[in-house]
N, C-alpha and C positions, 0 to 999 in steps of 0.2 A: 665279100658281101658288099651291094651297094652303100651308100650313105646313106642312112634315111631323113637326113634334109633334102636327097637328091629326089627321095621318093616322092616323100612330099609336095616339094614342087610340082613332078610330075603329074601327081594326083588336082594340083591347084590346077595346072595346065589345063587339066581336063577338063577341070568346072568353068573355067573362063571360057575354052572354045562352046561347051554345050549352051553354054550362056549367050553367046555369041550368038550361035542360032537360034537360040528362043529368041533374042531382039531383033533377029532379023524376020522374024516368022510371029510377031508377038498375038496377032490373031488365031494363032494354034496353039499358043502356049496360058495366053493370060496375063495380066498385070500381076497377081498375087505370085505365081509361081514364078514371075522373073524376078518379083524383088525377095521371094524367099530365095533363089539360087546365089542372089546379091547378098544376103546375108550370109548363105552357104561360108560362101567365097571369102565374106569379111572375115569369117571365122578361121575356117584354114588360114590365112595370111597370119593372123594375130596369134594364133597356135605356134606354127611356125616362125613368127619373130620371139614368141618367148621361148622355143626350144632352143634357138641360135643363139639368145640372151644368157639364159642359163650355161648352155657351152662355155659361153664364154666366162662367165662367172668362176665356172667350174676352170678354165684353165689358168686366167690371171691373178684368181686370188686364194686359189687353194692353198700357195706358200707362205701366204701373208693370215690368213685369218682360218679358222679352224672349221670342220667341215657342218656342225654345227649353226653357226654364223651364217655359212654359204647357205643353208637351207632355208635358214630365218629370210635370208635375201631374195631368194629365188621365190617363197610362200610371197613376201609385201608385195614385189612387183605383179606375181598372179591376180593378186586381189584388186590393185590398181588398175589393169588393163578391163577386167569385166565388166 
């Protein structure tokens, strides 16, 4: 089974290049819908840095602090980023 940060990516990949041609075409597309696709985008990225975040949580400190804790951790940083 792929990775599904690889999916991810790939799905970001997409929004960027469709993005791409809406600013290259932006009289067919409109100002409001390129900068909602701008947000689209901010979002996948920020998704995906706290999944890779949390990864990582989950693999450096699961020996060290109890599984618990790691949730409490992964919860603060969610809230921060929004």
């Amino acid at each position: 089974m792929a990775d599904p940060n690889i999916i991810r990516i790939n799905k970001i990949a997409g929004q960027v290049t469709g993005l791409k041609i809406m600013c290259e075409n932006p009289d067919n597309y409109g100002t409001l819908n390129i900068i909602t696709q701008i947000s689209a985008v901010i979002g996948a990225l920020k998704g995906l840095s706290l999944n890779l975040l949390s990864e990582h949580i989950d693999q450096v400190a699961t020996d060290k602090i109890n599984e618990t804790a790691i949730s409490d951790i992964n919860l603060i940083v969610q809230r921060m980023v929004k």
